[in-house]
PyMOL Python script that loads the backbone (N, CA, C, O; Angstrom):
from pymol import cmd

cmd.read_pdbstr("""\
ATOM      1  N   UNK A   1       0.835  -1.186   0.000  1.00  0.00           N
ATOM      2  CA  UNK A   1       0.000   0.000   0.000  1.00  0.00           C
ATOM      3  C   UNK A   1       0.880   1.250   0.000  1.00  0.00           C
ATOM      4  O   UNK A   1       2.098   1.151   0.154  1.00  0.00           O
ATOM      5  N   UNK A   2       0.342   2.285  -0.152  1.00  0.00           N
ATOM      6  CA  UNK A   2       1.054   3.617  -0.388  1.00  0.00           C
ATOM      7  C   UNK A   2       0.881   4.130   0.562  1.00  0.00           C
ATOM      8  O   UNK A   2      -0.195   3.904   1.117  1.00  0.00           O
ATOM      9  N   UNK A   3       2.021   5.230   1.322  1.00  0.00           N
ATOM     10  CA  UNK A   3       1.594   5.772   2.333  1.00  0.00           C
ATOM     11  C   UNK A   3       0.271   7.729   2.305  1.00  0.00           C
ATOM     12  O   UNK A   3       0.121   8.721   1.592  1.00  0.00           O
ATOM     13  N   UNK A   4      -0.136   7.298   3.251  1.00  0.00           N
ATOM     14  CA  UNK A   4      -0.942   8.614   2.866  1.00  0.00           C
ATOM     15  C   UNK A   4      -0.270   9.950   2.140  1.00  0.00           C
ATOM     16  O   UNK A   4       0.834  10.467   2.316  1.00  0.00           O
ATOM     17  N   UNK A   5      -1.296  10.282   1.313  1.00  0.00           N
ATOM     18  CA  UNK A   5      -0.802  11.565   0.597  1.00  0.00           C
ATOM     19  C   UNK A   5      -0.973  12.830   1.383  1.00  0.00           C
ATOM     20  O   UNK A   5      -1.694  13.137   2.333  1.00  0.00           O
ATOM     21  N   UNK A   6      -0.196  13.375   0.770  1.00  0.00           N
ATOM     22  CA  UNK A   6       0.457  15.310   1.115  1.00  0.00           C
ATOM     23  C   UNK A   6      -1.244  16.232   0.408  1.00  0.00           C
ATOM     24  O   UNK A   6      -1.971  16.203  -0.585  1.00  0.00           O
ATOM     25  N   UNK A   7      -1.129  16.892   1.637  1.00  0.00           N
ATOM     26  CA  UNK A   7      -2.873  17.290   1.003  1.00  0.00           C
ATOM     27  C   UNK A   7      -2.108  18.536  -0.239  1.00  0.00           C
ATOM     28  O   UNK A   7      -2.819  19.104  -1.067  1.00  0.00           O
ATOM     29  N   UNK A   8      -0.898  18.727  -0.162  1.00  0.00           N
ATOM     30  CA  UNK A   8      -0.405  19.443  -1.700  1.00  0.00           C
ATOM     31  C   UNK A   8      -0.827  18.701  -2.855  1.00  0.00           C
ATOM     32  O   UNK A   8      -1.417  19.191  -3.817  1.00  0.00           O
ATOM     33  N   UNK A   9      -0.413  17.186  -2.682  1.00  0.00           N
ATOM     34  CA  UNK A   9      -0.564  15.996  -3.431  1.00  0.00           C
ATOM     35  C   UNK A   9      -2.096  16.049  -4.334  1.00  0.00           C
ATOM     36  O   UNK A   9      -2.401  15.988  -5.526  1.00  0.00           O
ATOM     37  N   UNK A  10      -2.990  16.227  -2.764  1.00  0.00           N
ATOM     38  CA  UNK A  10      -4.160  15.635  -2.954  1.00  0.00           C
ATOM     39  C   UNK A  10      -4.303  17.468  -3.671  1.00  0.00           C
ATOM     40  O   UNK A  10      -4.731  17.427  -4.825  1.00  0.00           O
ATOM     41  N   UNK A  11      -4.084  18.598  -3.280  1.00  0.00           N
ATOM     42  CA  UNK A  11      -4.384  19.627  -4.434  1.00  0.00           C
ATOM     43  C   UNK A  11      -4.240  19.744  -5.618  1.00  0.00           C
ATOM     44  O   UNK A  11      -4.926  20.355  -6.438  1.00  0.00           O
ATOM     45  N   UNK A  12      -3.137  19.024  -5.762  1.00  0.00           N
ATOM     46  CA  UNK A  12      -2.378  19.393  -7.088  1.00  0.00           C
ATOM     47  C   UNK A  12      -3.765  18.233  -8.626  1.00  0.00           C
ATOM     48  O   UNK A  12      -4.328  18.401  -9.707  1.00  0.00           O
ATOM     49  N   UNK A  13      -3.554  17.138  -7.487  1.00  0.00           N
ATOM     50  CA  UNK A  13      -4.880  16.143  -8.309  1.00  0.00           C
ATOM     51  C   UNK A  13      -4.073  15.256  -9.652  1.00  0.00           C
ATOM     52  O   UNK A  13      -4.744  14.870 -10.609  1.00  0.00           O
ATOM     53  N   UNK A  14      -2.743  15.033  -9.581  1.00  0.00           N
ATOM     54  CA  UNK A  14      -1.739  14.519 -10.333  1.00  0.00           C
ATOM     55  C   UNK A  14      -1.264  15.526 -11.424  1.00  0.00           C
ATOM     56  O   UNK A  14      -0.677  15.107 -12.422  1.00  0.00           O
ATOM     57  N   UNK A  15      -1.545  17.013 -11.216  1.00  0.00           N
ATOM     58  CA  UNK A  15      -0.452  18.020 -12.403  1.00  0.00           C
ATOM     59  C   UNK A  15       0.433  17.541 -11.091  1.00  0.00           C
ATOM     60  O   UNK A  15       0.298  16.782 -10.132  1.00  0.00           O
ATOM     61  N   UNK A  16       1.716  18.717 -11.795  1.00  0.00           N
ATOM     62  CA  UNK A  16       2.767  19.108 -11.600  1.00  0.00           C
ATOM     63  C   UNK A  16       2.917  20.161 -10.709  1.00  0.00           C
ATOM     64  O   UNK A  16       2.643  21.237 -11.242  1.00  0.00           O
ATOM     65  N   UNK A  17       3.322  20.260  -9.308  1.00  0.00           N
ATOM     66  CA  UNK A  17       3.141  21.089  -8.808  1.00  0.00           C
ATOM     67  C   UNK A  17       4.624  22.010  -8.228  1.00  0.00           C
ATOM     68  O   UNK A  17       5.426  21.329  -7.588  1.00  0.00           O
ATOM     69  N   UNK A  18       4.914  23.256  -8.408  1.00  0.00           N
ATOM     70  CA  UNK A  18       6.558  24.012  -8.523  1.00  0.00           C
ATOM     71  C   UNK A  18       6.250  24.704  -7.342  1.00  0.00           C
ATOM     72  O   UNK A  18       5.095  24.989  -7.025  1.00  0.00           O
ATOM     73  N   UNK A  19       7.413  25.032  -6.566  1.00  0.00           N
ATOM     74  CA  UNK A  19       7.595  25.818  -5.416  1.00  0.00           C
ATOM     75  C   UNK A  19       8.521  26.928  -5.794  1.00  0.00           C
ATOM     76  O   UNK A  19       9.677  26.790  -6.191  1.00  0.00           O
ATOM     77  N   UNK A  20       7.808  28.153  -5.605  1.00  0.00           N
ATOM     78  CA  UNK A  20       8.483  29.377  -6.184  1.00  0.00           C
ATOM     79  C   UNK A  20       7.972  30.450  -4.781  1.00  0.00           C
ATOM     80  O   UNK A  20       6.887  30.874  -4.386  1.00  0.00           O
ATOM     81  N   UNK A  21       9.661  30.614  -4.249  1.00  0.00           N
ATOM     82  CA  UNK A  21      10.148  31.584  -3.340  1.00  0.00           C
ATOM     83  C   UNK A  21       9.364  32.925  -3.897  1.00  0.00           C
ATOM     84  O   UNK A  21       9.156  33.100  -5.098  1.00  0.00           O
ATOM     85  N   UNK A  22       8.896  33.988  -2.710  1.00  0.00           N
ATOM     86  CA  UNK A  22       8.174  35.594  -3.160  1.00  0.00           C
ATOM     87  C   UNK A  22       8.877  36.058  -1.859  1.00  0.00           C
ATOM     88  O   UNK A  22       8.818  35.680  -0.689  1.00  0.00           O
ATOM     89  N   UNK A  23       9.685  37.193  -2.629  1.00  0.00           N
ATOM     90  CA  UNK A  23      10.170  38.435  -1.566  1.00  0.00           C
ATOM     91  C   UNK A  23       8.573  39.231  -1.088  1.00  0.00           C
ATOM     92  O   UNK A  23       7.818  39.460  -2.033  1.00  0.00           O
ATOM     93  N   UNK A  24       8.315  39.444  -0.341  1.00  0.00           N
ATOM     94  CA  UNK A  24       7.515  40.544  -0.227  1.00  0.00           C
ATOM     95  C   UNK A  24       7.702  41.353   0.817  1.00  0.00           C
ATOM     96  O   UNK A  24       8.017  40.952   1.937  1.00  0.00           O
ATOM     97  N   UNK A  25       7.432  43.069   0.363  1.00  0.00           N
ATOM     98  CA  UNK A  25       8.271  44.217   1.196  1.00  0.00           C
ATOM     99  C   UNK A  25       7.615  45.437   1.205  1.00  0.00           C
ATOM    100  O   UNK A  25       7.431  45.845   0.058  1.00  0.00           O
ATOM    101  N   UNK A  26       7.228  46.109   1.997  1.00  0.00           N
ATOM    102  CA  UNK A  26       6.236  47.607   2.671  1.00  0.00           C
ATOM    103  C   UNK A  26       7.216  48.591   2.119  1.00  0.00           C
ATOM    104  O   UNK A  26       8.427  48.519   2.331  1.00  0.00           O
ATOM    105  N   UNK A  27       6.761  49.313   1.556  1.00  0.00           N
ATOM    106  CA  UNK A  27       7.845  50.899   1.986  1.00  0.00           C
ATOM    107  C   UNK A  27       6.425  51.654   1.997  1.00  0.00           C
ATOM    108  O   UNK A  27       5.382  51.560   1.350  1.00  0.00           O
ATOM    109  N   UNK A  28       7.064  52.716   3.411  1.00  0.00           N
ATOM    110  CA  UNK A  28       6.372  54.206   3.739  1.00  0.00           C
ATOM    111  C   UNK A  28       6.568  55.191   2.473  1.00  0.00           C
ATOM    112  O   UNK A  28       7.667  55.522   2.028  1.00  0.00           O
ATOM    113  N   UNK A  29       5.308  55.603   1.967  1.00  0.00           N
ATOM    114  CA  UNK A  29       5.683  56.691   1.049  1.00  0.00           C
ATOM    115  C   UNK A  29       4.552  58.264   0.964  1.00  0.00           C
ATOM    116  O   UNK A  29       3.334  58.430   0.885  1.00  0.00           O
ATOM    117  N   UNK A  30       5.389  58.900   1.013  1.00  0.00           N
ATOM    118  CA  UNK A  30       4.019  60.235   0.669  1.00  0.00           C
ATOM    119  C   UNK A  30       3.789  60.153  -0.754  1.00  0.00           C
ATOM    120  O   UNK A  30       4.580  59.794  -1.627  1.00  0.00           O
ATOM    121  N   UNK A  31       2.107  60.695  -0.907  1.00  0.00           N
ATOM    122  CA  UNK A  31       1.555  61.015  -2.040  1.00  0.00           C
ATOM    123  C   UNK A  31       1.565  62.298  -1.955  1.00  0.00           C
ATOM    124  O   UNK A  31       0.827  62.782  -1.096  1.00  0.00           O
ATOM    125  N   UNK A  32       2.365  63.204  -2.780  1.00  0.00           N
ATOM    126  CA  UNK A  32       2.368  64.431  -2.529  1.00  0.00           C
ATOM    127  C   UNK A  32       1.107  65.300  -3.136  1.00  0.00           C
ATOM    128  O   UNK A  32       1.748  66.003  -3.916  1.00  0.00           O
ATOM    129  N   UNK A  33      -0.168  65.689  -3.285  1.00  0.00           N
ATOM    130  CA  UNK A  33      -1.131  66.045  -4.532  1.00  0.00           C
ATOM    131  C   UNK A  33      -1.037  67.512  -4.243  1.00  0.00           C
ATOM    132  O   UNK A  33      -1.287  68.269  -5.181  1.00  0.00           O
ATOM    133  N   UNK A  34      -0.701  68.047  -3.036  1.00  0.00           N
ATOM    134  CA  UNK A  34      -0.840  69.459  -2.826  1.00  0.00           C
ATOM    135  C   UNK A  34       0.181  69.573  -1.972  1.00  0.00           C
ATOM    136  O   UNK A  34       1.046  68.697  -1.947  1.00  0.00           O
ATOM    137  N   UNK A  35       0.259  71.149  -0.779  1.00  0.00           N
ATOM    138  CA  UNK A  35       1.457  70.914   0.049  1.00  0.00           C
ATOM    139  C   UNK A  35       0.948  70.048   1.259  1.00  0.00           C
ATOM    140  O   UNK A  35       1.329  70.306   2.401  1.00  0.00           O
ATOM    141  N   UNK A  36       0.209  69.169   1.029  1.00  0.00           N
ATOM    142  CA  UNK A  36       0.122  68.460   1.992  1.00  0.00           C
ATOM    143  C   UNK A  36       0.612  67.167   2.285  1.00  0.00           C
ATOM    144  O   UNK A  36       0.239  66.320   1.474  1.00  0.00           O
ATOM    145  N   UNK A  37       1.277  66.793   3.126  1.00  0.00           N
ATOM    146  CA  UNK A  37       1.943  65.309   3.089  1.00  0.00           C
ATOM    147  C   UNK A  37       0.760  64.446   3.597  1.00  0.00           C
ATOM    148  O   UNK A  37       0.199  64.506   4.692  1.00  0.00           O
ATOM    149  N   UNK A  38       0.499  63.587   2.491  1.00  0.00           N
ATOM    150  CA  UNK A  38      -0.228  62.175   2.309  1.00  0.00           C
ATOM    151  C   UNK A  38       0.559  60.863   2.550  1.00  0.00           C
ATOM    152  O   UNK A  38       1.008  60.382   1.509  1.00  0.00           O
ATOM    153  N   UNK A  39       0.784  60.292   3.489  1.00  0.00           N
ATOM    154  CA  UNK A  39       1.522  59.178   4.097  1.00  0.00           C
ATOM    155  C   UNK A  39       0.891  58.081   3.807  1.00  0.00           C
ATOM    156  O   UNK A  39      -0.220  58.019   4.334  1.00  0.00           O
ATOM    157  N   UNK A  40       1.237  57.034   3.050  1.00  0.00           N
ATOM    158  CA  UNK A  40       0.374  55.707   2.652  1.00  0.00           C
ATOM    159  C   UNK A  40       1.762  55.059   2.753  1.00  0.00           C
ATOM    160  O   UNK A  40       2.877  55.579   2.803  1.00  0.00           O
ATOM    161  N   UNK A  41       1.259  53.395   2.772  1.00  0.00           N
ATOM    162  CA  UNK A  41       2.384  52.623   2.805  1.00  0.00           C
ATOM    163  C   UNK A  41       1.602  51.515   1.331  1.00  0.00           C
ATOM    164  O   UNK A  41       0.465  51.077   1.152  1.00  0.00           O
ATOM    165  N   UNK A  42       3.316  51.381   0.274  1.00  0.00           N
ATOM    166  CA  UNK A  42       2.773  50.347  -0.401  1.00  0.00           C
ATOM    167  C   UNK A  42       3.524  49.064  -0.654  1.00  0.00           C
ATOM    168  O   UNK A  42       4.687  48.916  -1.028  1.00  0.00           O
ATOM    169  N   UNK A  43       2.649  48.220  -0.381  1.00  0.00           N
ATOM    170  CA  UNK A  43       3.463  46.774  -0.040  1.00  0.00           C
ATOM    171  C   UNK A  43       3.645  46.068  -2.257  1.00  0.00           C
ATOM    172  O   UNK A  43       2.746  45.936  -3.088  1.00  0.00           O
ATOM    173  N   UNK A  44       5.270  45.801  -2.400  1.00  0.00           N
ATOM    174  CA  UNK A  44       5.285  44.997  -3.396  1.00  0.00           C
ATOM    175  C   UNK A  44       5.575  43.692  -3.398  1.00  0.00           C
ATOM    176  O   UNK A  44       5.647  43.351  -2.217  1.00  0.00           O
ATOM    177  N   UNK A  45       5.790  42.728  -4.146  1.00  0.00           N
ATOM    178  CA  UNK A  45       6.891  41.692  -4.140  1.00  0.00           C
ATOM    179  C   UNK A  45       7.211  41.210  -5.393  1.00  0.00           C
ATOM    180  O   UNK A  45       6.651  41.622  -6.408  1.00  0.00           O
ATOM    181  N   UNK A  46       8.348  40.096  -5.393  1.00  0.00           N
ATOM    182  CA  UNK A  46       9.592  39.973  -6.942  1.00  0.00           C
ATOM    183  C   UNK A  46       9.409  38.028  -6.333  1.00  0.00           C
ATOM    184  O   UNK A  46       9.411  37.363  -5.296  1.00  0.00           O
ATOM    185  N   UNK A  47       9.310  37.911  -7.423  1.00  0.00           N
ATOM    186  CA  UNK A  47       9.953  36.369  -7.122  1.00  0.00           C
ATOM    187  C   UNK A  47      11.620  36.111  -7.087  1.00  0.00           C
ATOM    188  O   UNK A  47      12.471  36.415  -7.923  1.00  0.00           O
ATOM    189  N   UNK A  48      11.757  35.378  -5.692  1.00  0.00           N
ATOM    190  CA  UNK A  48      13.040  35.149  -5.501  1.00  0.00           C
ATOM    191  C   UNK A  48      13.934  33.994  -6.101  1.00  0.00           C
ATOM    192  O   UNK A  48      15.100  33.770  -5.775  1.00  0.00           O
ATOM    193  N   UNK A  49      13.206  33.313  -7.015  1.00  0.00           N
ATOM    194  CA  UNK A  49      14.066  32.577  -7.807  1.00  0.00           C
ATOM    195  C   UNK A  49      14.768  32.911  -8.811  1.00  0.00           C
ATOM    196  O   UNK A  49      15.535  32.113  -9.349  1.00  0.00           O
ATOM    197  N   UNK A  50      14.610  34.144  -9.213  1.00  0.00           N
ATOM    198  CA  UNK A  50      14.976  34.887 -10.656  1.00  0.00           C
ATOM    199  C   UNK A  50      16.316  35.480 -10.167  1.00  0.00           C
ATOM    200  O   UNK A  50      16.527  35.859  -9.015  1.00  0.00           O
ATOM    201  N   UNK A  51      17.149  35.511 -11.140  1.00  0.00           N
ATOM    202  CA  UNK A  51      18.781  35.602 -10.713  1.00  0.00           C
ATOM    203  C   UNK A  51      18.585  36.799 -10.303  1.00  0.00           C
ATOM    204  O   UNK A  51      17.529  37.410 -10.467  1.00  0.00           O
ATOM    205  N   UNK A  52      19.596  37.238  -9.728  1.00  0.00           N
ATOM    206  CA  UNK A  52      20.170  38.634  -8.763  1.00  0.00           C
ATOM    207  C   UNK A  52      19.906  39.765 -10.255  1.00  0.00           C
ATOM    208  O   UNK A  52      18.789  40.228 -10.484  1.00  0.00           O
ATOM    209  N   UNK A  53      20.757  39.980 -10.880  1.00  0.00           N
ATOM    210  CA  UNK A  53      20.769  40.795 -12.147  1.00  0.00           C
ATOM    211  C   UNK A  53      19.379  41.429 -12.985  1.00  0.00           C
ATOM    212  O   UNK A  53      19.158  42.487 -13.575  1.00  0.00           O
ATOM    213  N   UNK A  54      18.376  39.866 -12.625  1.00  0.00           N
ATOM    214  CA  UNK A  54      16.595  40.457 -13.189  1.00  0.00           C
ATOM    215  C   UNK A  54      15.614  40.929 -11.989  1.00  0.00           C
ATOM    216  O   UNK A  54      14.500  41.302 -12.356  1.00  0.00           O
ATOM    217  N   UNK A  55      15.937  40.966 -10.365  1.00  0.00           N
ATOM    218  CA  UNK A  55      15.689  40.991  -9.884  1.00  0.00           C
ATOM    219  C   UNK A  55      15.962  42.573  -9.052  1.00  0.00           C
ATOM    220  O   UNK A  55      15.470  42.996  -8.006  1.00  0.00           O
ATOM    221  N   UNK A  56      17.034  43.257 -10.087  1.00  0.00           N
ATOM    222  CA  UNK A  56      17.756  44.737  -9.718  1.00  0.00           C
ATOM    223  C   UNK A  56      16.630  45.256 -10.815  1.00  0.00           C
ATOM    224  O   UNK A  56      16.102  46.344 -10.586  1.00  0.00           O
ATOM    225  N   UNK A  57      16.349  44.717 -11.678  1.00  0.00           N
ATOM    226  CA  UNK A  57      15.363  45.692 -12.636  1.00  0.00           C
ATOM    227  C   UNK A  57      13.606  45.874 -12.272  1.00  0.00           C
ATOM    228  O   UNK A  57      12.816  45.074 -11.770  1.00  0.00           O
ATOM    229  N   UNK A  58      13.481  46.833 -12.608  1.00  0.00           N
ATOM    230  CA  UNK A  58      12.150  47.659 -11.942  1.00  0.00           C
ATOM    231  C   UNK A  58      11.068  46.583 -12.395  1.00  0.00           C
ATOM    232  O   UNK A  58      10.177  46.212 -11.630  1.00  0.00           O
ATOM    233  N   UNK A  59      11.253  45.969 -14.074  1.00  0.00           N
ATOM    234  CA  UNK A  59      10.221  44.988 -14.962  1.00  0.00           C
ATOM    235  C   UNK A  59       9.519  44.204 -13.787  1.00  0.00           C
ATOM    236  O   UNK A  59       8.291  44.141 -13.720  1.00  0.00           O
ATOM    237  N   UNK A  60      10.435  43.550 -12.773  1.00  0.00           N
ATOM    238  CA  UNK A  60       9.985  42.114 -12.598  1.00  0.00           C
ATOM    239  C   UNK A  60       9.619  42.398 -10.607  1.00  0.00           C
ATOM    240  O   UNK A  60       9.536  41.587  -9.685  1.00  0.00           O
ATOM    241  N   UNK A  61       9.527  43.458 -10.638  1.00  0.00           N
ATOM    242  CA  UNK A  61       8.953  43.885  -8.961  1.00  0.00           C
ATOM    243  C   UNK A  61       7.276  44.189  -9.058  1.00  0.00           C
ATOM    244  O   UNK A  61       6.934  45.269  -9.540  1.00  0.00           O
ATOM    245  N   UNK A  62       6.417  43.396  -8.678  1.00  0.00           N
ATOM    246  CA  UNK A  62       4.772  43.658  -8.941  1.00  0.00           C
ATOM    247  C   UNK A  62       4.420  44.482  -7.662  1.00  0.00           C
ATOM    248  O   UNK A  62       4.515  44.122  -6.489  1.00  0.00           O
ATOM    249  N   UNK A  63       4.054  45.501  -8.096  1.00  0.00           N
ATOM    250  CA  UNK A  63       3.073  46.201  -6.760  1.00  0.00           C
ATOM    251  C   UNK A  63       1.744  45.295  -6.593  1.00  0.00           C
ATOM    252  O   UNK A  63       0.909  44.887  -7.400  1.00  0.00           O
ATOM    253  N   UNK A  64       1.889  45.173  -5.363  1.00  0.00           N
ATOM    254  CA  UNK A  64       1.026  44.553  -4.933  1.00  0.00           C
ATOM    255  C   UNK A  64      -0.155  44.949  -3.915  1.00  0.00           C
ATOM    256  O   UNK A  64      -1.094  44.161  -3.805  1.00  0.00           O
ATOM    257  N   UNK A  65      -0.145  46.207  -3.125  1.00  0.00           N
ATOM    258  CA  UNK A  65      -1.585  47.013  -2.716  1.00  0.00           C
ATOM    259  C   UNK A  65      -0.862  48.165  -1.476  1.00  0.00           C
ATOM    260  O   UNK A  65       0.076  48.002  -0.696  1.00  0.00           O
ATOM    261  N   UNK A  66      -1.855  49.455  -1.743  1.00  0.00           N
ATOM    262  CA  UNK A  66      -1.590  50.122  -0.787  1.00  0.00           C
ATOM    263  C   UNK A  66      -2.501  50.543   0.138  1.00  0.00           C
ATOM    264  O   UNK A  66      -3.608  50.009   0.220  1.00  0.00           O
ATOM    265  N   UNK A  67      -2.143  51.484   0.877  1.00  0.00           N
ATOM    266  CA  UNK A  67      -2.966  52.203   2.275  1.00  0.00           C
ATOM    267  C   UNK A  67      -2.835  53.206   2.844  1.00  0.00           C
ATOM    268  O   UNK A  67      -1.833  53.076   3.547  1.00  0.00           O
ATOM    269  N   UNK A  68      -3.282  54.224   2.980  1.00  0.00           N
ATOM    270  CA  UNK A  68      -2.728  55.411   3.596  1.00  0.00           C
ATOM    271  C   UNK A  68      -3.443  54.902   5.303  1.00  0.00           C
ATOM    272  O   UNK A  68      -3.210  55.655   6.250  1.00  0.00           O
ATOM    273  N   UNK A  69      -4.140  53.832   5.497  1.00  0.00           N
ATOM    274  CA  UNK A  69      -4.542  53.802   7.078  1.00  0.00           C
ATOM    275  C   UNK A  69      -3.751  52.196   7.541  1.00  0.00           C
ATOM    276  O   UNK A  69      -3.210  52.000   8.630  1.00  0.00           O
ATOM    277  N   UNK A  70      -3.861  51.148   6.387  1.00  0.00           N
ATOM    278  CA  UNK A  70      -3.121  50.247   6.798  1.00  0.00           C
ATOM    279  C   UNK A  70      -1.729  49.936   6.855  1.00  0.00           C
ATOM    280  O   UNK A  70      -1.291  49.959   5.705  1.00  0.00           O
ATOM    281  N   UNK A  71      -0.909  49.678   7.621  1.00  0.00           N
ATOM    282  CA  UNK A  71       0.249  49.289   8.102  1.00  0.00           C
ATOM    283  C   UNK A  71       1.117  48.321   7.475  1.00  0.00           C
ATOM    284  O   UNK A  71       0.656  47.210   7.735  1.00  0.00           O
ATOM    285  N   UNK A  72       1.984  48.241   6.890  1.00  0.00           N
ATOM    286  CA  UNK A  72       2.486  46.748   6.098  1.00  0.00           C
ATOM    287  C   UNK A  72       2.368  45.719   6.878  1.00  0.00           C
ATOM    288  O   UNK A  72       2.335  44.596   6.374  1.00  0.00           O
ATOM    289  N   UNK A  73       2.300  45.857   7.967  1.00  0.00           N
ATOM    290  CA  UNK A  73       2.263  44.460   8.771  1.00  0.00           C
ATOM    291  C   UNK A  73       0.815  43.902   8.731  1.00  0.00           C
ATOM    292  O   UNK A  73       0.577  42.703   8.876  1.00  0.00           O
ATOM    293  N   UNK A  74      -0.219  44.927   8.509  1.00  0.00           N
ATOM    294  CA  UNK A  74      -1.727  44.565   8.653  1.00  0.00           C
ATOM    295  C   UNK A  74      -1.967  44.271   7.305  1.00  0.00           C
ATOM    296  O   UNK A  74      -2.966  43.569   7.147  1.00  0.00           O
ATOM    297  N   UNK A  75      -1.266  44.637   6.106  1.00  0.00           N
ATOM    298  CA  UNK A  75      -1.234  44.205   4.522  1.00  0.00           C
ATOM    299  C   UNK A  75      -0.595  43.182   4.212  1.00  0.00           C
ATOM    300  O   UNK A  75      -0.814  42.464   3.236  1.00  0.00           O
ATOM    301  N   UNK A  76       0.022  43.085   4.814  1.00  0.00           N
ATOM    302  CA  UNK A  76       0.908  41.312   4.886  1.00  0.00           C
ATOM    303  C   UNK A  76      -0.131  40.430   5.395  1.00  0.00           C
ATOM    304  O   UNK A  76      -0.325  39.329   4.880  1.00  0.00           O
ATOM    305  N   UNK A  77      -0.803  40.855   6.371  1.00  0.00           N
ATOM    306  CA  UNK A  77      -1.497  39.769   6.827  1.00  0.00           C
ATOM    307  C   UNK A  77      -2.964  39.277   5.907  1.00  0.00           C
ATOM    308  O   UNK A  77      -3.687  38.293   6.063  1.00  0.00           O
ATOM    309  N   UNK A  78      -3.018  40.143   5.144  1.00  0.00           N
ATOM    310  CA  UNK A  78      -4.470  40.049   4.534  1.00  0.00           C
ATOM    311  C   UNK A  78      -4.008  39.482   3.340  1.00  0.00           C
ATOM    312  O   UNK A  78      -4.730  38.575   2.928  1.00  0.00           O
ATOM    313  N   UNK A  79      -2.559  39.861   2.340  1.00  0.00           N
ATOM    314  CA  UNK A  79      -1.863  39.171   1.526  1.00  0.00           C
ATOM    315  C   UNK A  79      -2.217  37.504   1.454  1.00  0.00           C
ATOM    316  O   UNK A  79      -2.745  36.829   0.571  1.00  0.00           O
ATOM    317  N   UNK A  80      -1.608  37.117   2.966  1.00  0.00           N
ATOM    318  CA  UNK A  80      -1.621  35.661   3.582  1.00  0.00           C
ATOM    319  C   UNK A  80      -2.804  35.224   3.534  1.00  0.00           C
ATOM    320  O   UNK A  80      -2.866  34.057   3.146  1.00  0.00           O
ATOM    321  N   UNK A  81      -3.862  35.753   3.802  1.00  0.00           N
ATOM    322  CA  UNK A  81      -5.108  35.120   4.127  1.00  0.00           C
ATOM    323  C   UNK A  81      -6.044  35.173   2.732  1.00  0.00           C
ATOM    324  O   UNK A  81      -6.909  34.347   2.441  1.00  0.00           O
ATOM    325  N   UNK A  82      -5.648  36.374   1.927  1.00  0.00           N
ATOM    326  CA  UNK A  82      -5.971  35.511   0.066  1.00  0.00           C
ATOM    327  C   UNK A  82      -5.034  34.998  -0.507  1.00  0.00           C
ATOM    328  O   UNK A  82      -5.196  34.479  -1.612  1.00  0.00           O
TER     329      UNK A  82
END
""", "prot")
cmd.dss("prot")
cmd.show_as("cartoon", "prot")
cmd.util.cbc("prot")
cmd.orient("prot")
């Protein structure tokens, strides 16, 4: 008999299933629209399997959501949970 399957296993449903590393990272930034400073934070990330050299270029960094009330740590967490 086989030993029980990996519920990845049982997701995948016999494709092929790849494990691909994601940097993901907050920066604080103002939106400047007037003289007023607008403080939002916007969280991106790059996949970390892609060599060092494609990973310095702007192409392959996806913005991924911002907030002028949420916190990167409270956008990370909602990231995780979709």
């Amino acid at each position: 008999t086989y030993p029980m399957l990996s519920k990845l296993r049982m997701m995948a449903k016999g494709r092929r299933m790849y494990t691909s590393c994601v940097k993901i990272w907050g920066d604080d930034v103002s939106g400047n629209r007037s003289k007023q400073y607008n403080e939002h934070t916007n969280v991106y990330f790059a996949h970390a399997n892609l060599p060092h050299c494609k990973l310095s270029q702007e192409y392959f960094v996806n913005f991924c959501s911002t907030s002028p009330h949420a916190n990167a740590g409270d956008q990370f967490d909602a990231i995780m949970r979709d």
